[in-house]
N, C-alpha and C positions, 0 to 999 in steps of 0.2 A: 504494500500500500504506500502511495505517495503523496504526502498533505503538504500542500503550498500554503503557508501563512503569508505570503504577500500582501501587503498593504497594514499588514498589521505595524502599527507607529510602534519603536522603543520606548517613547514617550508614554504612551499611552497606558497608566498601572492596572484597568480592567484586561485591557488586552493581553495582557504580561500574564498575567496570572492566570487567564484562559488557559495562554501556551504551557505555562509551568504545570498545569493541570490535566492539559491533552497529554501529555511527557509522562507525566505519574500514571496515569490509567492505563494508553498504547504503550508506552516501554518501547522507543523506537531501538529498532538493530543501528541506526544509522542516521546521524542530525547533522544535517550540511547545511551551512549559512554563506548565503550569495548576496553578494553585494556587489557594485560596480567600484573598481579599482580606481576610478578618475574621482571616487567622494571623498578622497582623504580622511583626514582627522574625523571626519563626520562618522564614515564606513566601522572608521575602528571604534569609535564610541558606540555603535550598533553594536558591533560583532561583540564587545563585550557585554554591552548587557541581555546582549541575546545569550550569549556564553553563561551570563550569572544567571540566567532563566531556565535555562535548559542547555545542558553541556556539549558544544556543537562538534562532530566528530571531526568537521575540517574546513574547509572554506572551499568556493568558488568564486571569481572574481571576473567578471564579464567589463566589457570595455580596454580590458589591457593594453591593447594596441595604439589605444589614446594617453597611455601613462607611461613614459620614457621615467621615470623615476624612480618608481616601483615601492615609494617608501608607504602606502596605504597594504600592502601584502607583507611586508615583514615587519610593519607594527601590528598587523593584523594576527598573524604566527605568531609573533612573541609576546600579545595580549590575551591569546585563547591558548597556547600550549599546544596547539593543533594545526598540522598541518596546511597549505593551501593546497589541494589537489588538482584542479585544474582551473586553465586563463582562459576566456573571450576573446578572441584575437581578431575577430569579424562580426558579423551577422546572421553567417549561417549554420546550422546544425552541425556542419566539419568542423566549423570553426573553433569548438571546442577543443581546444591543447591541455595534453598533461600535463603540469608544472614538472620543469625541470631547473633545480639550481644553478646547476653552473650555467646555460645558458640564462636565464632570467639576470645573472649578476653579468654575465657577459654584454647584454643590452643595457644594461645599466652604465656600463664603464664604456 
């Protein structure tokens, strides 16, 4: 089963708590939090309280291709403890890329 909580605001403490609540009942195998890589400091203040809500297994990060920086994905990691599994590098279905470190640091540099 795959449950999109999209549009649910961080902001929002009813909303939150829904989710912390859907989390304790379902018991998911697997919590991926997707955010677009070009939010910055915004994304990672999601990811974390998505993270202190329900423990996210790892990130995806859509838009990558617009982020030469990269520094929303590795405060993002180093704010959840979890991985980012895969980048957004397009628009389309392919366009979903593994995360790979060394290249990711290679376009960085």
């Amino acid at each position: 089963m795959l449950a999109d909580t999209a549009g649910r605001l961080h902001t929002n403490v009813n909303l939150m708590e829904q989710l912390r609540k859907i989390s304790r009942v379902v018991k998911p195998d697997l919590v991926i939090f997707v955010d677009e890589a070009i939010a910055g400091n915004d994304a990672v203040e999601r990811a974390r309280l998505f993270n202190d809500a329900v423990p996210v297994s790892g990130t995806i990060l859509t838009k990558a291709d617009a982020d030469t920086k990269g520094g929303a994905a590795l405060s993002i990691a180093f704010t959840t403890g979890r991985p980012i599994l895969y980048l957004g590098v397009g628009q389309g279905y392919d366009d979903l890329a593994p995360f790979n470190p060394s290249s990711f640091v290679d376009s960085i540099l």
